[in-house]
N, C-alpha and C positions, 0 to 999 in steps of 0.2 A: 689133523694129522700131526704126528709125533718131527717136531723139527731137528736133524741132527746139529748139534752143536760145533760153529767152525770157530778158532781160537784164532786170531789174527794179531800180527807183531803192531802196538802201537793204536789198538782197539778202544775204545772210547768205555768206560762203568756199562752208559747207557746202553751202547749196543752191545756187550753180555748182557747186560738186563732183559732186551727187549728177546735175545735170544733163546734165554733162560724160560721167558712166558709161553714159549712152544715147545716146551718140555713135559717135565711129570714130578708129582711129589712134591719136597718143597721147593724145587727149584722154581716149578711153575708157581707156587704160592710166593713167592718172594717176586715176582716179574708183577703176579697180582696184586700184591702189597704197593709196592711201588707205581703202578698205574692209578688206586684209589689214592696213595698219597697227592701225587701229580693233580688230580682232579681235586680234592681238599683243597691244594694252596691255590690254583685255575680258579675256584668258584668260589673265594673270599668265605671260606668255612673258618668256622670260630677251633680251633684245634689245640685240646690237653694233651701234652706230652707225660705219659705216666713213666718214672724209671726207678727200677729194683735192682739190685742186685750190686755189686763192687765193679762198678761201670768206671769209675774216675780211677780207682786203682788199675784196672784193665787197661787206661791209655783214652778213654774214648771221650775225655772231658775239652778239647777241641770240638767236636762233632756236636755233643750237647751244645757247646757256646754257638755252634755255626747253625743248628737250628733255630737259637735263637737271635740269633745278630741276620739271617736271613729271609725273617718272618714265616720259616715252619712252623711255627709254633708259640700261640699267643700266652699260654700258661704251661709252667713247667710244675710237677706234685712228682715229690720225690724223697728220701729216704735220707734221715741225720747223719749218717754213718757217710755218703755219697757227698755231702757237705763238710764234713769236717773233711773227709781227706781233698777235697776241690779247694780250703782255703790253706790247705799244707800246701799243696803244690802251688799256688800262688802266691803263697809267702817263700817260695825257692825251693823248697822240700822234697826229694824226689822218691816216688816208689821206684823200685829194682827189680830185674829178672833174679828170682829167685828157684827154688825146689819144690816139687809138692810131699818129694822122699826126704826130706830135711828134718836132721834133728832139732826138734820143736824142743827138747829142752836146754839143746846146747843153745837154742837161738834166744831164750828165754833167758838166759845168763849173761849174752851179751847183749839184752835189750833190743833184739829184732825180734816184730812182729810178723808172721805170715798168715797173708791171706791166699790160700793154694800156691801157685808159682811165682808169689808178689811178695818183696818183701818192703817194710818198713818201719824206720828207727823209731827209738821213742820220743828223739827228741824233736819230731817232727811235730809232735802231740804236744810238747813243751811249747813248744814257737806258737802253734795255734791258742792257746790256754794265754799267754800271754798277749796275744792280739787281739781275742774275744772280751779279756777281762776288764780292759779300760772301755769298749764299747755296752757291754750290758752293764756296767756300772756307771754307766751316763743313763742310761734310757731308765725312764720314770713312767709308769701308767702303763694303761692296759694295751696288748700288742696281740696282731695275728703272726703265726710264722712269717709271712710271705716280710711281714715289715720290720722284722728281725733282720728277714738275711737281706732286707735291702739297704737296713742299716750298715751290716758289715760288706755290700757290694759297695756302698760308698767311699768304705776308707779300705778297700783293695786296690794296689799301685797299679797290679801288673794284670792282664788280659785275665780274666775268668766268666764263666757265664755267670755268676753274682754279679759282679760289676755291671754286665750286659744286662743282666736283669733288672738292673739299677737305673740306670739309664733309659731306656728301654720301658720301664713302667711295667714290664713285665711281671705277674705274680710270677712269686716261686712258693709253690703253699709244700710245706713240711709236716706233714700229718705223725709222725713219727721224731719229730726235734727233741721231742724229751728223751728217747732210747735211741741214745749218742754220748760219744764223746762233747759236742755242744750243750747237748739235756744236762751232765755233769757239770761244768760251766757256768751256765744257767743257774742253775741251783747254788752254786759257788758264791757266783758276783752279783747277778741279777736279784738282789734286794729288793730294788724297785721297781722292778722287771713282774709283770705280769703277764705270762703267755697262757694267748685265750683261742682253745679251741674252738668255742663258738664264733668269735668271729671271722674262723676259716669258715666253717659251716655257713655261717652267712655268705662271705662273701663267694664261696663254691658255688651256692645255690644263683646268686646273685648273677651271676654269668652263666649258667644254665639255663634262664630264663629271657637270656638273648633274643631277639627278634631271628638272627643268624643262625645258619644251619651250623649244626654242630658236630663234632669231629672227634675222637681219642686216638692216640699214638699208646700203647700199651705195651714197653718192654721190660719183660721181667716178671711181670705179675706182682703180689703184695700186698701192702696195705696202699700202696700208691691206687696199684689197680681200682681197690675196691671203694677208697675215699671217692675217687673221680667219678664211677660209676654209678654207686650210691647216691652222688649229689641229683642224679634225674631222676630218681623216687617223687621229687619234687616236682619235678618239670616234664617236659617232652619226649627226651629218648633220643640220646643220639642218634643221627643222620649216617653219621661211616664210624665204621673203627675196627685198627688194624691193629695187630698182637702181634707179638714174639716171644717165645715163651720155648723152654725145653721140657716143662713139665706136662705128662697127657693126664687126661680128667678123669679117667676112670677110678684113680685115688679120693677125688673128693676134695680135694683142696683148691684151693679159689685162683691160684697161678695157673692149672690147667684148667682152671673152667673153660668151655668153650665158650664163644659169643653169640652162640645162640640159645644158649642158657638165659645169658642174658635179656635176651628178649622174655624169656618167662616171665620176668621180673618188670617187665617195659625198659631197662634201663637204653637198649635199643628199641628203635621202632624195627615194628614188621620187617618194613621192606629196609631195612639198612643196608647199605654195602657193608661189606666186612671181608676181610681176611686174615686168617693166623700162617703165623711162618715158625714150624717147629726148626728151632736150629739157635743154635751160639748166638746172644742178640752182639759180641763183638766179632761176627762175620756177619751178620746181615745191617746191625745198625749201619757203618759205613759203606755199605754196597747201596740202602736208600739215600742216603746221603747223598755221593757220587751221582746216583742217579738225579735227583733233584737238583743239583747244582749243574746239571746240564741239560734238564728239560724246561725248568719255569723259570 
């Protein structure tokens, strides 16, 4: 039976969440998300955090570091573009509420970048160019993403999920690090700097073949998506996995893929739990969130 929705003054995330699951649409798909999250972190699942899209510009680069600094999530795969602007802001740099009706070329005159209603200087791109460039001009030999950017979570001052990553031992695998502002960089300073796709591929695989039930976090869709997926071609088939995605599949393109496509592929097994939450992942990322940090 369809629950009505009561809004109470001083309400807890959780219980709108648990409200939300006696709904319809995605409201009820996000209460289901959150329930298989809950269960993930409960039953010591091995869980990839996959993220696309201009999530650190959006605000949401707390919430990534609080997945990771509160064991949501044992590997993060994620997108150059999502890193470069995470070591701006951690170097002080700040994105802006900006316009998405702005003129792009007056803004291009004064050296502001817009990403839809975000704006950011260039000199933000200066600051980071200059703090990447004495670190891949130390590093000599051959490197996976993940020990890149554990490099530079090393010499990050100030709170970031790098740093946390760093610490933490957490992969951060970047399947996309060369199509970036850091790929340019890279190619810049990194002389001795060899970044080796294959041993992301190893080591992806390598933790797919976990003894551990296994889990994916899927927001945004992309190549995060399909790196992480892809890698149990090899292996079993993920156990759970939950999406957020505003794209629907009937296009063809792999953001809306469903996840039971997936299973065509084995990349889930059969009986996997699963759930997709069509909506904004910065309205739902932080409502899982919220939730989790008040159920486990």
């Amino acid at each position: 039976m369809i629950r009505e929705i009561e809004v109470k003054s001083g309400m807890k995330v959780s219980e709108l969440v648990d409200q939300l699951s006696a709904t319809a649409f995605n409201a009820r798909r996000l209460g289901e998300a959150c329930r298989i999250y809950r269960e993930m972190v409960e039953s010591d699942v091995f869980i990839f955090f996959t993220l696309a899209g201009a999530m650190i510009p959006a605000g949401m680069r707390r919430i990534v570091d609080g997945f990771l600094k509160n064991g949501f999530a044992n590997a993060l795969v994620t997108t150059g573009a999502n890193v470069t602007h995470e070591i701006a802001e951690a170097l002080g740099y700040r994105h802006k509420m900006g316009r998405e009706d702005a003129d792009d070329a007056e803004l291009g005159r004064k050296s502001i970048n817009r990403i839809y209603d975000v704006f950011i200087e260039n000199e933000a791109f200066e600051g980071v160019e200059q703090f990447v460039a004495g670190i891949f001009q130390d590093l000599d030999g051959e490197f996976a993403s993940y020990e890149i950017l554990w490099e530079i979570g090393k010499k990050i001052g100030a709170d970031s999920f790098l740093k946390t990553a760093y610490r933490k031992r957490i992969p951060v695998f970047c399947p996309t690090l060369h199509d970036s502002v850091i790929g340019l960089h890279l190619f810049v300073y990194g002389q001795r700097l060899r970044y080796s796709p294959q041993k992301d591929v190893k080591s992806m695989v390598d933790l797919c073949f976990q003894e551990n039930r296994m889990g994916v976090f899927i927001v945004g869709g992309g190549v995060p998506k399909n790196f992480t997926l892809q890698a149990m071609l090899l292996s079993k088939g993920f156990d759970y996995a939950i999406q957020i995605t505003t794209d629907s599949p009937q296009w063809g393109g792999l953001s809306g893929a469903t996840l039971d496509e997936a299973k065509s592929w084995c990349k889930l097994k059969e009986n996997a739990k699963t759930a997709t939450v069509y909506c904004d992942a910065t309205i739902a990322l932080p409502m899982i969130y919220g939730y989790l940090l008040e159920n486990v």
